[in-house]
ZAMARGU-4260 file (C-alpha; in steps of 0.2 Angstrom, whole numbers, plus 5000, padded with zeros to 4 digits):
<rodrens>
0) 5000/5000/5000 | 5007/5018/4994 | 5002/5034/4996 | 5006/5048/4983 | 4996/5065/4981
5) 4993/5074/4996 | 4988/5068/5013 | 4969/5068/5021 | 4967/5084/5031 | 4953/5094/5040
10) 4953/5111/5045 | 4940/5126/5051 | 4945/5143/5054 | 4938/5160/5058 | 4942/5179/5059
15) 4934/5196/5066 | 4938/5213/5064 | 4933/5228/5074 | 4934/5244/5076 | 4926/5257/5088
20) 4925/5277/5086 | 4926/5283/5101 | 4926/5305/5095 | 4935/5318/5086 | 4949/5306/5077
25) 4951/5292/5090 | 4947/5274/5089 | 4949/5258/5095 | 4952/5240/5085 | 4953/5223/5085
30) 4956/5209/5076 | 4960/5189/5073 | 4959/5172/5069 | 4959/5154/5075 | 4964/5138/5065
35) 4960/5119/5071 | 4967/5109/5056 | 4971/5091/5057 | 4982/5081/5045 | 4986/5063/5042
40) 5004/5059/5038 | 5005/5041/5027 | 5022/5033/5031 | 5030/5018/5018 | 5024/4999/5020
45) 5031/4988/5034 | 5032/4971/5025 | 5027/4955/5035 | 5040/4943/5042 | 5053/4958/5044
50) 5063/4967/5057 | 5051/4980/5058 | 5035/4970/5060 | 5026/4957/5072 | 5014/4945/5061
55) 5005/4942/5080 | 5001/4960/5077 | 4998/4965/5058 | 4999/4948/5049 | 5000/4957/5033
60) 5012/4970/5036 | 5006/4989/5038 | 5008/5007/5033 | 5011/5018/5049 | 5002/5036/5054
65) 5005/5051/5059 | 4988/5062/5066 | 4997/5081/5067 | 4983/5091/5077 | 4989/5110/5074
70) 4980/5122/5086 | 4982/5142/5081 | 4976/5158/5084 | 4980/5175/5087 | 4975/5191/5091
75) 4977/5210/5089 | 4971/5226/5100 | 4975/5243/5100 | 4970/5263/5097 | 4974/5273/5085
80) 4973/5295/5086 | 4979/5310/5079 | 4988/5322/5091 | 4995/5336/5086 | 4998/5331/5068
85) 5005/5314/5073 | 4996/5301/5069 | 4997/5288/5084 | 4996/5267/5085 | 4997/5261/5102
90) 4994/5242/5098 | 4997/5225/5108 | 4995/5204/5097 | 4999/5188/5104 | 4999/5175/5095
95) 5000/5155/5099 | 5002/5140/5087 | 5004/5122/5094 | 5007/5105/5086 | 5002/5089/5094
100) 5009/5071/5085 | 5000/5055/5087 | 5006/5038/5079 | 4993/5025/5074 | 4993/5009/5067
105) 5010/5006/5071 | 5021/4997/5086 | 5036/4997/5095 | 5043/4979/5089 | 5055/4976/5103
110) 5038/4977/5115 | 5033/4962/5106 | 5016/4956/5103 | 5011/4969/5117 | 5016/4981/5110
115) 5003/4997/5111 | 4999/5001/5092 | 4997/5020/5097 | 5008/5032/5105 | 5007/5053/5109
120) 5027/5059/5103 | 5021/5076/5110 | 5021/5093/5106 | 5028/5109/5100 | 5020/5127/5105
125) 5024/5144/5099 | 5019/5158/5111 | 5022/5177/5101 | 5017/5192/5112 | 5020/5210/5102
130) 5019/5227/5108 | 5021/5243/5097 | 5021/5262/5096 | 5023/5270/5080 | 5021/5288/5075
135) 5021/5299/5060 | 5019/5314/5053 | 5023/5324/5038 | 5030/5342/5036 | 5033/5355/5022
140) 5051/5357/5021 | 5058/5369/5008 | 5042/5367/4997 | 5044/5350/4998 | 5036/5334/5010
145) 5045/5326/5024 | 5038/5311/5032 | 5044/5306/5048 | 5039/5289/5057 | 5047/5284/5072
150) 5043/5268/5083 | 5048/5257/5100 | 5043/5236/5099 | 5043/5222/5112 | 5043/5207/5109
155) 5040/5190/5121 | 5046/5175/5114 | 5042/5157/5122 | 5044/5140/5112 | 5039/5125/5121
160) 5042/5107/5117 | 5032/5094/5127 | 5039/5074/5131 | 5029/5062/5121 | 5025/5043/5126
165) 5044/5035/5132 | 5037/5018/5126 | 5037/5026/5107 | 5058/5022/5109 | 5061/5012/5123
170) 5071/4994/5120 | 5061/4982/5125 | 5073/4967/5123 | 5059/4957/5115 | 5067/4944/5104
175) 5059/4935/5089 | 5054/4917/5093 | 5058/4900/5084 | 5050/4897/5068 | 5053/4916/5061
180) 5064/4920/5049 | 5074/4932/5061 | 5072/4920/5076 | 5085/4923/5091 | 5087/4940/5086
185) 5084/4955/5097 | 5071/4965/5090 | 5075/4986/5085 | 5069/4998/5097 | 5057/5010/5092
190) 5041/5015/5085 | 5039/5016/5066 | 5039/5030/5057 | 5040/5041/5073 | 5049/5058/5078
195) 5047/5058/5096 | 5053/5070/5110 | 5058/5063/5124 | 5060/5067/5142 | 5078/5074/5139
200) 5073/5084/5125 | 5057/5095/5133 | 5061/5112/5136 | 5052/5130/5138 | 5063/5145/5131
205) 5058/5161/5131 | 5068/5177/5127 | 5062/5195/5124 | 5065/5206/5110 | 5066/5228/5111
210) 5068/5239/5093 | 5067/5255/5089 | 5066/5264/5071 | 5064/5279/5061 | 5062/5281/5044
215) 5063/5298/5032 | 5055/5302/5018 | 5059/5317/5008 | 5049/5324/4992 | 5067/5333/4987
220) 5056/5340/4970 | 5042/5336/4962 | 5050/5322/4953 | 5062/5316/4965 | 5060/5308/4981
225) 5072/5302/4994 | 5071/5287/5008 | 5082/5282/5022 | 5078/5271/5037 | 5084/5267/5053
230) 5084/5252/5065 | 5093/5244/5083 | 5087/5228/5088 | 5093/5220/5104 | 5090/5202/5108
235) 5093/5195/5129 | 5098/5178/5122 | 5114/5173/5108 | 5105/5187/5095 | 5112/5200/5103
240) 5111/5216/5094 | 5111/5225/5077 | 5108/5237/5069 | 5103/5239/5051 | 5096/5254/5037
245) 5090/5256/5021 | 5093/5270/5010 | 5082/5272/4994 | 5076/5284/4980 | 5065/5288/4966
250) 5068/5299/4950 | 5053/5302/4936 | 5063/5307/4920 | 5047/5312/4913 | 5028/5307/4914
255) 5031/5289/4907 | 5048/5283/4913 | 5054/5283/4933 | 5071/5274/4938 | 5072/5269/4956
260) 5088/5260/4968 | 5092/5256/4985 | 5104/5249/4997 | 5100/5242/5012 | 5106/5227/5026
265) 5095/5217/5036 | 5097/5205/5050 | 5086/5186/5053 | 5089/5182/5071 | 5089/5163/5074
270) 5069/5156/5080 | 5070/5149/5098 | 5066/5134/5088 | 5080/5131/5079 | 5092/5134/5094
275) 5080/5123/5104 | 5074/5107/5095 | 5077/5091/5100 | 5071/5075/5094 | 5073/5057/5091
280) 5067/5049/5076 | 5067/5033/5068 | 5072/5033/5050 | 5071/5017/5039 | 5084/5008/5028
285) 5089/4994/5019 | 5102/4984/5027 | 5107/4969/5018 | 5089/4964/5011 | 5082/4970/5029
290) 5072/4984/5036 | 5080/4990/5050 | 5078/5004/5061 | 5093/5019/5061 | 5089/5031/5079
295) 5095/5047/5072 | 5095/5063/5084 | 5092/5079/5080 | 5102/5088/5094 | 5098/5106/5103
300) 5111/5118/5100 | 5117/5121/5117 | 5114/5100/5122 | 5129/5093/5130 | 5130/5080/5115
305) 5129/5094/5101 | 5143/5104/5111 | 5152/5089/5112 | 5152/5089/5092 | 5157/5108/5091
310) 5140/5117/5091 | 5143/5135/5095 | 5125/5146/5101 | 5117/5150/5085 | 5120/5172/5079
315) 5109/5179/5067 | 5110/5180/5048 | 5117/5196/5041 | 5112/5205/5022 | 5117/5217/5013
320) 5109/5221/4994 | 5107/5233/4982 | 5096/5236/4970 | 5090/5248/4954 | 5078/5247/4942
325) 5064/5258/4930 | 5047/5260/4929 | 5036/5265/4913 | 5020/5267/4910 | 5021/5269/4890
330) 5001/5274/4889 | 4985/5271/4895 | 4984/5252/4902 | 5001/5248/4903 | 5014/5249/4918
335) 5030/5239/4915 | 5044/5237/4927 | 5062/5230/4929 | 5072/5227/4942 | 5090/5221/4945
340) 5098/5217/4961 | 5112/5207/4972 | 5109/5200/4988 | 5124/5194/5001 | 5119/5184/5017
345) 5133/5180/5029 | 5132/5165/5042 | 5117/5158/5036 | 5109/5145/5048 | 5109/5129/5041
350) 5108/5109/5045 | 5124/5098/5047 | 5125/5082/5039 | 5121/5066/5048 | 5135/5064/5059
355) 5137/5044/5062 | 5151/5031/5064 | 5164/5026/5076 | 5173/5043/5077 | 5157/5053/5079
360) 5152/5038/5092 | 5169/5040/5101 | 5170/5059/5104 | 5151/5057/5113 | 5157/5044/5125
365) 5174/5053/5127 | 5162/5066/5133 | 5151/5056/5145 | 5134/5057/5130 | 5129/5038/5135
370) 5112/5040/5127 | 5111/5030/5109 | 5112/5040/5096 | 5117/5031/5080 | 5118/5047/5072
375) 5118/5067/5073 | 5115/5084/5068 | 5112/5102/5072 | 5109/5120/5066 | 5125/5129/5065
380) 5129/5146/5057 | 5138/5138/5040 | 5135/5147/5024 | 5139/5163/5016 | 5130/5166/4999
385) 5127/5179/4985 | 5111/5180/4975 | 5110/5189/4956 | 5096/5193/4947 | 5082/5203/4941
390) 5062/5205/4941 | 5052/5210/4926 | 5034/5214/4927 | 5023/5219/4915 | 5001/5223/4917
395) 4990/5229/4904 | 4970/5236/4910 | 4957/5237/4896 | 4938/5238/4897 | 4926/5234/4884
400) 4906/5231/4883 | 4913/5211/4888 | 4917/5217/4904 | 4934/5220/4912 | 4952/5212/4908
405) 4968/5214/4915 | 4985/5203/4909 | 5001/5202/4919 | 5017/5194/4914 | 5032/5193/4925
410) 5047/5184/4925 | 5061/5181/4935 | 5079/5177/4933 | 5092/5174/4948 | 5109/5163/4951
415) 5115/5161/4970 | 5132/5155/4974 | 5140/5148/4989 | 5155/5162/4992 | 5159/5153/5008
420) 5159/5137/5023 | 5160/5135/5038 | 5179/5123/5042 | 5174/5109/5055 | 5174/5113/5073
425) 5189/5108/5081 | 5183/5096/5088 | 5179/5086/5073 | 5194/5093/5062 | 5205/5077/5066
430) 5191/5064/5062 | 5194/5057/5046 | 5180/5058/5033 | 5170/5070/5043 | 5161/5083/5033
435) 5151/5095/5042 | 5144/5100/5026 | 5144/5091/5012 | 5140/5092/4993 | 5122/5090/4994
440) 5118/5098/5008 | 5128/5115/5001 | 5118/5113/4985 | 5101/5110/4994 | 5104/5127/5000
445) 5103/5133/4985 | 5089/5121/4978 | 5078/5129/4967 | 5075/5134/4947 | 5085/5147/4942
450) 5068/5155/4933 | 5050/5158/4935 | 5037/5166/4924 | 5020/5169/4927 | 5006/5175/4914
455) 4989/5178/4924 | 4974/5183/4915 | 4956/5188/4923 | 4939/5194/4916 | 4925/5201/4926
460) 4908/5202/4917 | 4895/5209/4930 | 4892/5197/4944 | 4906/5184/4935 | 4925/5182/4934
465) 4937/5171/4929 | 4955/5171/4933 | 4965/5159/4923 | 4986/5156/4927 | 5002/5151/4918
470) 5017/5148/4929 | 5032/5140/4921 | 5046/5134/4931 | 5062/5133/4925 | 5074/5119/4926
475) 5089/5114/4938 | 5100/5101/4944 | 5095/5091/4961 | 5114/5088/4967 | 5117/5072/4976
480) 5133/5069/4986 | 5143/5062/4971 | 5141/5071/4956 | 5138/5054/4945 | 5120/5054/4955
485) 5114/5072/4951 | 5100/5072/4941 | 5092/5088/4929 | 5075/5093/4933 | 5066/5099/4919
490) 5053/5113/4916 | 5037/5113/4919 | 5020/5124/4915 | 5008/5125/4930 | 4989/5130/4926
495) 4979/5136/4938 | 4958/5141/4936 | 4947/5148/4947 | 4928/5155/4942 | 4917/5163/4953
500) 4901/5170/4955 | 4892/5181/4965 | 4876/5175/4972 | 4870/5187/4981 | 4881/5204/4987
505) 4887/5194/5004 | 4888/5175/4995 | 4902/5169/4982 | 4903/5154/4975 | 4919/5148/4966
510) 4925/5134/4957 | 4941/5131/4952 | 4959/5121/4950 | 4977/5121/4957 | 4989/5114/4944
515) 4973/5109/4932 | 4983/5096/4920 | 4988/5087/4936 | 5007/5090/4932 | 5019/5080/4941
520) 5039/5082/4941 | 5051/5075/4929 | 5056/5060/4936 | 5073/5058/4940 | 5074/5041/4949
525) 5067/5023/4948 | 5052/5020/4964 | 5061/5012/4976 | 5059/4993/4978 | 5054/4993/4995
530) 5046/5007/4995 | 5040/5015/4979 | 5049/5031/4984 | 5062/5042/4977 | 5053/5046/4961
535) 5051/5065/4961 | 5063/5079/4967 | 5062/5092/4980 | 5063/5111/4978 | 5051/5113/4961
540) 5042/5126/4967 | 5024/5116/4965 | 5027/5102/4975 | 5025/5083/4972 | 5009/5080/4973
545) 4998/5083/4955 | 4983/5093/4954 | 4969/5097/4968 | 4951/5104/4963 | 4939/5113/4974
550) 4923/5122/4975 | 4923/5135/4990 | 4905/5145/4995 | 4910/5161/5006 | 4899/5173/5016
555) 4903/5190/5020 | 4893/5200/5035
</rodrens>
């Protein structure tokens, strides 16, 4: 039994707004939204009469589960005024998201035939709690118009992971009887198909976040305008501070043509999640015509194991890029623009390789980690890139007595390049073989097509309108660790349809399709025997799982 296409999943959501006058040029607001969604993940087949299977149990084999309950909502309030010429937002959100995994249909075989066939592997919740105050105001200066915006945030951070069931990875020493093909041999640990946290790996971290900004905005002449912004962040936890800007500008050369450029940095702090995680998870491999079970570790940054491997806290990512480009709007209708620019990022965080083998198993002990773990990794700051390319866009707008179209193409062109790696920590530079990063984990970085264009096309007759897309993606090169196994991805047109109508002035009824032809990848691998996996590549841009078609009914009050 295979599973290809998307998995079963359930969801209802909601959402308010409000707002409240409360005189002269004061009110109050407030706003959300809350998600329930629930997904089924469907994991590979465990064959009958294998290591990873109990025929007391599932006689036929049996395709494990995954229920993934996501829980989230937020919310935002605040008050908005004019004083003095200032317009004022005092505003506060929180928001909350929170995952639950659940395995069915599945077992721990080194329970034996008792083996429980359901296990909780816990949680992960993100709690988000903003506070802002932003001002502006504008001013005539020398016959021309200065905008000034100035603003103060605080931000709470908590990320919490829960323990799940220890029985979903606990060794059980349950060995296989007489009469099965594997008899006398000690059954793997583990649940199948399971990422669970464990006791060790809980944790609740929180850090708090303060900024402040202001940002000019300076109508030099009619036809020239001037931008230059200002920001100081400071983070309690490894973030620490930064400070970044932006300076822009705008010329029209006359009524049709503009040109425009800028230069700015910018900063990505590492989430609490990435310097936090930890998880255990079984993975499954083939093992001289077996299944067997491989416990692989994902390890917290600051864990006493992924020290012991030359983990350093995590920094934040660092930008700087430039760009410039030109409007025109060559007559009525038409607007056209292009757009060139180059990106830098500096440390970007990134996922080691599996770190595995005697070596690797050696330093852990050497460092009192007795825990099995049979392999390793972490997020470290690895990767310095640069990014060229350019954006062209291009809308035309015409009405006639068969109602109203608009056409916009765009297409977009960009290379990256690795300019620089991180060396191995010290204290995996001696081992042999060791690669903190190797060639496909570089590359998948960087895995995407190098192109994309889009042509979108909608009418609107009256109470009817149909929007009808093109998206091409362009091709590239999934790289493997040795370059004989990298494989070409070739390009591929996307269409996408939706038509609505409105029924009534608050009812809208809309049918439609994402990816209409039920285009799948290029294949660039056989299915694997065992499995029937390993057919289709990653990074494409539309995914892997063909075409979906919906009909949607929405009321507005």
């Amino acid at each position: 039994e295979l599973n290809y296409g998307q998995n079963p999943s359930k969801s209802a959501s909601g959402a308010f707004d409000f707002t409240l006058p409360l005189g002269g040029e004061t009110e109050i607001y407030a706003y959300g939204m809350g998600l329930q969604r629930d997904n089924i993940l469907f994991w590979n087949r465990r064959r009958a009469n294998t290591n990873n299977s109990l025929p007391e149990i599932y006689p036929n084999g049996f395709n494990p589960r995954t229920r993934v309950a996501e829980r989230d909502w937020d919310g935002a309030a605040g008050v908005r005024s004019t004083v003095s010429g200032w317009d004022i937002d005092l505003g506060t959100t929180l928001g909350v998201n929170r995952y639950s995994y659940h395995g069915y249909n599945t077992l721990n075989v080194s329970l034996g035939p008792t083996s429980p066939t359901e296990f909780y592997y816990g949680k992960q919740k993100e709690w988000d709690w903003n506070n802002s105050f932003d001002v502006t105001k504008g001013y005539e200066v020398g016959g021309g118009n200065l905008q000034v915006s100035l603003g103060l945030l605080h931000r709470r951070e908590q990320y919490i992971i829960g323990s799940g069931d220890p029985r979903a990875i606990v060794d059980g020493g349950y060995r296989f009887p007489a009469g099965r093909p594997n008899a006398g041999q000690r059954a793997l640990s583990g649940a199948q198909a399971q990422t669970t946290f464990l006791p060790q790996e809980a944790s609740n971290t929180k850090r708090n976040n303060l900024a402040a900004y202001v940002d000019l905005g300076f109508d030099v002449t009619e036809k020239w305008f001037v931008g230059a912004a200002l920001r100081q962040e400071h983070f309690d936890d490894s973030a620490g501070n930064s400070t970044i800007y932006k300076v822009a500008t705008r010329y029209e050369l006359n009524d049709m043509i503009a040109v425009r450029a800028a230069v700015n940095t910018g900063f990505k702090a590492p989430t609490l999640g990435q310097s936090a995680y930890g998880s255990t998870n079984s993975t499954l491999q083939t093992v001289n015509g077996q299944q067997v079970i491989n416990l692989v570790k994902f390890l917290p940054v600051n864990s006493p194991a992924a020290k012991a491997l030359g983990s350093e806290p995590l920094t934040p990512e660092k930008s700087f890029s430039v760009s410039a480009g030109v409007t025109l709007q060559p007559f009525s209708g038409m607007t056209m623009t292009l757009d060139g620019y180059q990106i830098k990022i500096e440390d970007r965080i990134a996922l080691t390789e599996l770190l595995q083998g005697a070596p690797v198993l050696a330093i852990l002990r050497a460092n009192g980690i007795t825990e099995q773990i049979d392999s390793a990794q972490y997020f470290t700051n690895a990767i310095d890139t640069r990014t060229k390319g350019f954006d062209f866009v291009t809308t035309y707008r015409w009405s006639s007595d068969f109602g109203s179209f608009s056409h916009t193409f765009s297409y977009n062109y960009n290379v990256s390049k690795i300019t620089g790696v991180i060396a191995n920590p010290p204290e995996l530079a001696v081992l042999p073989g060791v690669v903190l990063f190797g060639r496909s984990n570089q590359n998948g970085l960087l895995r995407s097509p190098k192109d994309k264009a889009n042509f979108t096309n909608n009418w609107r007759k009256d109470k009817l309108s149909v929007t009808l897309q093109f998206n091409r993606f362009g091709k590239y090169t999934q790289v493997a660790t040795l370059a004989a196994d990298d494989r070409v991805v070739k390009p591929k047109i996307i269409t996408n349809l939706d038509v609505t109508y409105d029924l009534t002035d608050n009812v809208r009824l809309s049918l439609g399709a994402n990816n209409l032809f039920n285009t799948y990848p290029s294949k660039i691998n056989a299915p694997g025997l065992t499995t029937g996996t390993g057919m289709y590549p990653g990074g494409t841009g539309y995914g892997m799982t063909g075409g979906s078609y919906y009909g949607r009914l929405s009321f507005g009050f």
